[in-house]
N, C-alpha and C positions, 0 to 999 in steps of 0.2 A: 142273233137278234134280227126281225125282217126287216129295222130300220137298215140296217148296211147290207142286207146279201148281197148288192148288187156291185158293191165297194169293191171288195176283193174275190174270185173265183180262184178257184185250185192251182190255174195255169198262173195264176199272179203268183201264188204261195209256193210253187215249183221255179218261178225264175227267182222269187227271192233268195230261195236256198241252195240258186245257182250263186248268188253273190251278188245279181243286177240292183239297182237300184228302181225302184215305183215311181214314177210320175203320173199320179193319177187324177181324173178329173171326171168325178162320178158324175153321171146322170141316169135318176132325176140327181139333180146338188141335195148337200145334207140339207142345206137349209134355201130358203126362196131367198132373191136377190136382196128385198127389204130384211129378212132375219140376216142378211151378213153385216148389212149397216148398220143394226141396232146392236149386233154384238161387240162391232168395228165399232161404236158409240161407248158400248159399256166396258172396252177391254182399253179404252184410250182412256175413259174414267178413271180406270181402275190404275195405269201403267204411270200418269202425271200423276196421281194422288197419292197414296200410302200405302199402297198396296203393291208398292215393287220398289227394289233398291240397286243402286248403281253397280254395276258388277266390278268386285276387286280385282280379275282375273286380268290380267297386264295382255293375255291375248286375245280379249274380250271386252276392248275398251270403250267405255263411251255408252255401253247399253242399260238395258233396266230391267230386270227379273222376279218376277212374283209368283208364287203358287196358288191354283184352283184344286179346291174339290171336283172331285170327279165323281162321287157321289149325288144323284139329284136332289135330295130332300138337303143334304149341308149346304150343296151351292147352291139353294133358293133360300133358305135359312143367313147364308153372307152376303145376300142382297142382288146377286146376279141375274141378270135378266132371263126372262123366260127361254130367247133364242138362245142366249149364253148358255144355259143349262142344259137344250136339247143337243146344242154342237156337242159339250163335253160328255152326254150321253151316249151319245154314237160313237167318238170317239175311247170312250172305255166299250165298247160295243167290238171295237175290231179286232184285238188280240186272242178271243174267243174263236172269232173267225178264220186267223192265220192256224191256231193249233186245231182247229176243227179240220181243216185242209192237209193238218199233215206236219206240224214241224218237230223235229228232231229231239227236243229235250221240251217237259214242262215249263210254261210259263207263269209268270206271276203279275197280275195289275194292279201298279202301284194307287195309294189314295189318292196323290197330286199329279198335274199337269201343271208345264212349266209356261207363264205367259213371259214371252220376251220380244221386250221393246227397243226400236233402233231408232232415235230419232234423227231426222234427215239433215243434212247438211250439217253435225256436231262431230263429222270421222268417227261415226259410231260403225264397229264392225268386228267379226269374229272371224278373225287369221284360221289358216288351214287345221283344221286337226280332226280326233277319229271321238268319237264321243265315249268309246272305253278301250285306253292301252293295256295291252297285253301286261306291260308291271304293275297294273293297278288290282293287287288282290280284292279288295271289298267292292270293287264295282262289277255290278250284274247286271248290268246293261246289255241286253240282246236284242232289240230292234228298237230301231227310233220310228214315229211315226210324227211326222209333221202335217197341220194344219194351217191354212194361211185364211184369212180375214179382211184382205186387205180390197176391199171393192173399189174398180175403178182405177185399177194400178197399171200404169205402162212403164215396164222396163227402160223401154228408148231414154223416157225423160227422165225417169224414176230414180232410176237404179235398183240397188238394193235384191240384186239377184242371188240364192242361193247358187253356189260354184261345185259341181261335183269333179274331183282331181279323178283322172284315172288310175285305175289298180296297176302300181308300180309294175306288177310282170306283166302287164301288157304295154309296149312301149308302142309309142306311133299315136295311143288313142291322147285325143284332146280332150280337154275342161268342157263342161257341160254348165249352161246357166241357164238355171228354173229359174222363172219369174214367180216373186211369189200373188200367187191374182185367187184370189174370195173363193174356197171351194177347194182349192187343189189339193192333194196329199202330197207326201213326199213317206215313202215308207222305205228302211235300209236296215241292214247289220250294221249295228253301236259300233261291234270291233273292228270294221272292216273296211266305212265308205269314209273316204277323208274328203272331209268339206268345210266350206267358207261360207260368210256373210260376207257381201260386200255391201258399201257405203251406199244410202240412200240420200237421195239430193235435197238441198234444201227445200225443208216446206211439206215432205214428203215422210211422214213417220209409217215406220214398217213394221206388225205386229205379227205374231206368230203362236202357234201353240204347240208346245213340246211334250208326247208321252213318251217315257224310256220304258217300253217292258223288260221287264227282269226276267230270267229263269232261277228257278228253284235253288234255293238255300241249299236244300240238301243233294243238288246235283251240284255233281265235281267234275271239272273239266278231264277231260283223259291225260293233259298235262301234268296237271298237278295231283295225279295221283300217283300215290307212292308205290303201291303193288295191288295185282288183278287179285280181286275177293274169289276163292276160288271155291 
């Protein structure tokens, strides 16, 4: 789509499937500075309201989680704002773009995107982990793509920095902390990047949008197959 060409290039899509992680911060941005405030408006409506529920996950405590259509006509149909609808357009926009580049197995775009809410100063935060373990058969989670919303965010006072751990067989490399600031991506391998939420300070709510693209049902990992079809 010509809304993101500019998003991700080949050379991006060639380090992803070196294993790097994306720190991206397109320009022009998806959206003009006013379209992140009115999304950063309607994704805080949506996150205090009834539209997202406390997360039970004991290593994800303290947060609040909701699903969006990524569809334009349903997510204008559930009331979302205009900006809200073009972010999540683009963002089903990119997974096109990474297998257009080149990725290794078919992918799939799921119908939801995940909004999740940290609110500041409550120890709300997401402990280290990988967003698909290897013992997790039904999870097909092959890249995460993150979006952040959050206009007017400084880490310094903030907090609430996304924490990239280093890949265990590289010893020596240290923790990486994205700030999350209106505009940025974070794009990785589900299996592969181990990260954290950390605690945003009081007064300071931290909003997020999560797509997991999936690869194909009917692709089998080389692991888990039993014998070469021959």
């Amino acid at each position: 789509s010509p809304m993101v060409e500019h998003v991700l290039t080949a050379h991006h899509v060639a380090r992803l499937r070196s294993g790097e992680t994306l720190v991206l911060d397109p320009s022009p941005s998806l959206l003009p500075p006013e379209g992140f405030a009115a999304c950063m408006a309607d994704l805080l409506r949506i996150a205090k309201g009834t539209g997202a529920t406390r997360s039970g996950n004991p290593c994800n405590e303290g947060s609040f989680h909701g699903m969006l259509p990524i569809n334009a006509s349903t997510a204008q149909a559930s009331g979302l704002s205009p900006h809200t609808c073009a972010l999540l357009r683009q963002l089903g926009a990119i997974p096109h773009l990474i297998e257009r580049h080149g990725w290794p197995r078919p992918l799939m775009l799921p119908a939801m995107v995940q909004l999740g809410y940290y609110p500041g100063g409550t120890g709300a935060r997401y402990r280290p982990h990988l967003d698909r373990w290897a013992s997790e058969v039904n999870n097909r989670r092959e890249i995460t793509i993150l979006v952040y919303v959050n206009v007017g965010w400084d880490a310094q006072k903030m907090g609430g920095c996304l924490r990239l751990h280093p890949d265990p067989n590289s010893p020596g490399e240290d923790c990486v902390d994205v700030e999350p600031l209106a505009g940025r991506l974070v794009v990785f391998e589900s299996g592969k990047c181990m990260h954290e939420v950390c605690e945003a300070m009081p007064g300071c709510d931290r909003l997020a949008l999560t797509l997991w693209v999936e690869y194909e049902e009917a692709w089998q990992q080389p692991e888990r197959n039993m014998m070469p079809v021959l």
